[in-house]
C-alpha positions in Angstrom: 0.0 0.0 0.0 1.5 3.6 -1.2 2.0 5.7 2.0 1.2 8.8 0.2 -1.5 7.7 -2.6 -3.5 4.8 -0.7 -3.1 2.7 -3.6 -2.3 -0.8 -3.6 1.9 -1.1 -5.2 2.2 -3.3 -7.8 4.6 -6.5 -7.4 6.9 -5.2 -9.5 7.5 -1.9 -8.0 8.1 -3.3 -4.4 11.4 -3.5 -3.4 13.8 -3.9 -0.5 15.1 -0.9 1.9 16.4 -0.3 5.6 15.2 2.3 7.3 18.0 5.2 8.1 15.6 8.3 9.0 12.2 9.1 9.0 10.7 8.0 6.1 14.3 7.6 4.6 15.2 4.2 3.5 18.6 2.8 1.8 17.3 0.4 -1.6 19.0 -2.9 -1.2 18.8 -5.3 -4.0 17.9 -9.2 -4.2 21.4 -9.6 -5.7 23.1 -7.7 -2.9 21.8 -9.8 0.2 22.6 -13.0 -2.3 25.9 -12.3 -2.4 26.1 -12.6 1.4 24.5 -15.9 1.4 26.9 -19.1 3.0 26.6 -22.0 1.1 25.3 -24.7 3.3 28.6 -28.0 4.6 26.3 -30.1 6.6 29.2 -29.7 8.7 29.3 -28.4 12.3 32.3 -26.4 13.4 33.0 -27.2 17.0 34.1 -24.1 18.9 33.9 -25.0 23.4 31.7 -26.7 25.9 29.7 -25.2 28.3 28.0 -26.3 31.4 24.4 -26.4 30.1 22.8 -24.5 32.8 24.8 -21.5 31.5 22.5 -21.8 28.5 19.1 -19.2 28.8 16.2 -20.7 27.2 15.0 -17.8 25.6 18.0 -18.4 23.3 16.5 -21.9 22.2 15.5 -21.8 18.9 15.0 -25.3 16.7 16.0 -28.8 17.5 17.3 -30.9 14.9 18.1 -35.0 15.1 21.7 -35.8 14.4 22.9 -39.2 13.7 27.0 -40.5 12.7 27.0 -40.2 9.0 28.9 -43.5 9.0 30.0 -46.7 11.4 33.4 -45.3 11.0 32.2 -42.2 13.0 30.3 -43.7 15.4 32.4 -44.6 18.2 33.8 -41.0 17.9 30.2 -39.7 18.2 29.0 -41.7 21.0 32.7 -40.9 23.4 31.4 -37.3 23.0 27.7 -37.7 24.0 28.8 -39.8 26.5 31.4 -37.0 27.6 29.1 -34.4 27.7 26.3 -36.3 29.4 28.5 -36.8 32.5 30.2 -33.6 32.7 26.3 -32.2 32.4 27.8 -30.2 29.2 27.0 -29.1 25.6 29.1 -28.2 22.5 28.9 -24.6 20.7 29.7 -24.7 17.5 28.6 -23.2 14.0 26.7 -24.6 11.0 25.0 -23.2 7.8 21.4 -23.7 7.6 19.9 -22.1 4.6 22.3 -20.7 3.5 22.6 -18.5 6.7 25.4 -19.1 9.8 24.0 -20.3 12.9 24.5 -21.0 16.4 24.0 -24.5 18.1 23.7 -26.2 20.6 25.1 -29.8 20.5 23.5 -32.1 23.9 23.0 -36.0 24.1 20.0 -37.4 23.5 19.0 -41.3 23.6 21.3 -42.9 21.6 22.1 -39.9 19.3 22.3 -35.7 19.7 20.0 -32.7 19.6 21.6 -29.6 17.3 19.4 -26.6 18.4 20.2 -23.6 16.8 20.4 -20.5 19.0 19.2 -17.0 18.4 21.6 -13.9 18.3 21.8 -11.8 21.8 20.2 -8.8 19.6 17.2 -11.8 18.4 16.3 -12.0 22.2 14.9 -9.3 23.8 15.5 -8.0 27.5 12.5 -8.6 30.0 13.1 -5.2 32.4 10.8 -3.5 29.5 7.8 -5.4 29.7 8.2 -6.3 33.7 9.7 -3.1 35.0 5.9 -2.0 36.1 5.1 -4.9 38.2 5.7 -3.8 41.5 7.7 -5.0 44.5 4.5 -7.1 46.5 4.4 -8.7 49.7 2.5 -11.8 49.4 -0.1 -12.8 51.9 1.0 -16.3 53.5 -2.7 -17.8 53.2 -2.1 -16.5 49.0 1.0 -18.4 48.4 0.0 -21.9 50.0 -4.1 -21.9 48.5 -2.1 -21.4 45.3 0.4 -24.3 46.3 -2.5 -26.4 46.9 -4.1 -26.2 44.0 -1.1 -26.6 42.1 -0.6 -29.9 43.9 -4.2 -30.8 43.3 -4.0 -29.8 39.1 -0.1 -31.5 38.8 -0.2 -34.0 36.1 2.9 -34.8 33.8 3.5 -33.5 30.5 2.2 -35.1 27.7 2.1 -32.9 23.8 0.1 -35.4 22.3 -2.9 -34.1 24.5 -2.7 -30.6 23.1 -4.7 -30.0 19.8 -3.8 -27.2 17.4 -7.2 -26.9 16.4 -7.0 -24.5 13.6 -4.7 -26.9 12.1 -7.4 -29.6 12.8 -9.8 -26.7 11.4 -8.0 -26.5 8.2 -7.8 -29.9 7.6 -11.8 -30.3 8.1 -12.5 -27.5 6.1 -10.4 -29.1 3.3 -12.5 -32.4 4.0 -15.7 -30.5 3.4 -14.6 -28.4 0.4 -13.1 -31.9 -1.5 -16.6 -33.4 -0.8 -18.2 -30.6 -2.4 -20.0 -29.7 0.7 -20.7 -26.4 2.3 -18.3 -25.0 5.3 -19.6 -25.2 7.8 -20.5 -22.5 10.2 -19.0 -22.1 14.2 -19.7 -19.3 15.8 -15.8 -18.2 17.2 -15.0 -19.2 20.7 -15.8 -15.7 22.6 -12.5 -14.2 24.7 -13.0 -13.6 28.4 -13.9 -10.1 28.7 -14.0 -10.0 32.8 -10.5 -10.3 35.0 -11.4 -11.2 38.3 -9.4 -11.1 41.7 -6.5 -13.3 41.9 -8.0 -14.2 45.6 -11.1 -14.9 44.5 -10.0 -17.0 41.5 -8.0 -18.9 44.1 -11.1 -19.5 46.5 -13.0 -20.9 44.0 -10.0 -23.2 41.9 -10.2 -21.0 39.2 -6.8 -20.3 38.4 -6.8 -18.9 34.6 -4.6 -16.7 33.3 -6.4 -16.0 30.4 -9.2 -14.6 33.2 -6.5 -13.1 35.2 -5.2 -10.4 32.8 -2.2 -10.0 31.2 -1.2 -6.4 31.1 1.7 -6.5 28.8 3.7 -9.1 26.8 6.1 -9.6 24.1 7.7 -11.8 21.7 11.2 -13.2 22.1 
């Protein structure tokens, strides 16, 4: 959409640009950024190991199976994941993924490793922003254990095959209906809470929701 006509842009005229000033942009080309592109080894570049509690989950990113390419490599593989699964350790290294150079995080795993990539410090953003007005509380005693108890009465283990991703199970029956030739169906949307109640009441009555409680502010990693 033109910022000054309204209009929709044509795909042709679109192009690439970062932004230097207000409304001031520098044109960068396809070509340019694919020059920059790495050509992708399959090879990870080993820099240190770490302790893994050093490691911040927020900089997890994707997990990827990795296996010994060959039996000649296999013992080689499996004195490292044994190494680093008694020193509680992981392997940094580097690798090209898409033609871009990543982080990641080498850790055993069964009989084989996990590779998850990490994200840049500057791909991670700092939490003081979005938590610095929460102020300092002193909780009520009485608070703090009803919540204890009803954690202890809802614990359970964790399980992903009971969660649903239901527009993807939407998608899929809406696909169903249109190869049968039959009309979509209609479902009303599932309304949003509109009401946030007090956390002490919630508690009282075993309604701990957090979706009812309110979540003032958030952000993306």
């Amino acid at each position: 959409m033109d910022s000054v006509t309204g209009e929709a842009v044509e795909s042709g005229d679109k192009g690439r640009g970062y932004q230097i000033g207000m409304d001031e942009y520098l044109p960068v080309e396809d070509e340019e950024l694919d020059s920059l592109r790495l050509e992708s080894t399959k090879i990870i570049d080993l820099d240190k190991f770490v302790p893994r509690s050093e490691i911040d989950e927020r900089y997890l990113d994707s997990p990827y199976y990795l296996t010994p390419e060959d039996k000649v490599g296999q013992d080689a593989f499996a004195v490292i994941r044994e190494a680093v699964k008694r020193k509680n350790m992981v392997g940094l290294g580097k690798v090209v993924i898409s033609r871009r150079e990543r982080i990641v995080m080498l850790e055993p795993f069964d009989k084989g490793l996990v590779a998850t990539t990490l994200r840049y410090a500057y791909e991670v953003r700092e939490a003081k922003p979005y938590f610095e007005d929460i102020p300092e509380m002193k909780l009520p005693d009485e608070m703090v254990k009803l919540a204890e108890h009803i954690l202890e009465t809802k614990a359970g283990h964790f399980n992903p095959a009971e969660f649903e991703d239901r527009y993807e199970t939407a998608v899929i029956e809406m696909l169903k209906q249109k190869q049968a030739g039959l009309p979509p169906r209609k479902e009303a949307p599932v309304a949003a809470p509109s009401t946030v109640v007090n956390l002490m009441d919630a508690l009282k009555r075993d309604d701990f929701s957090l979706n009812r409680l309110g979540i003032p502010k958030s952000g993306r990693l």
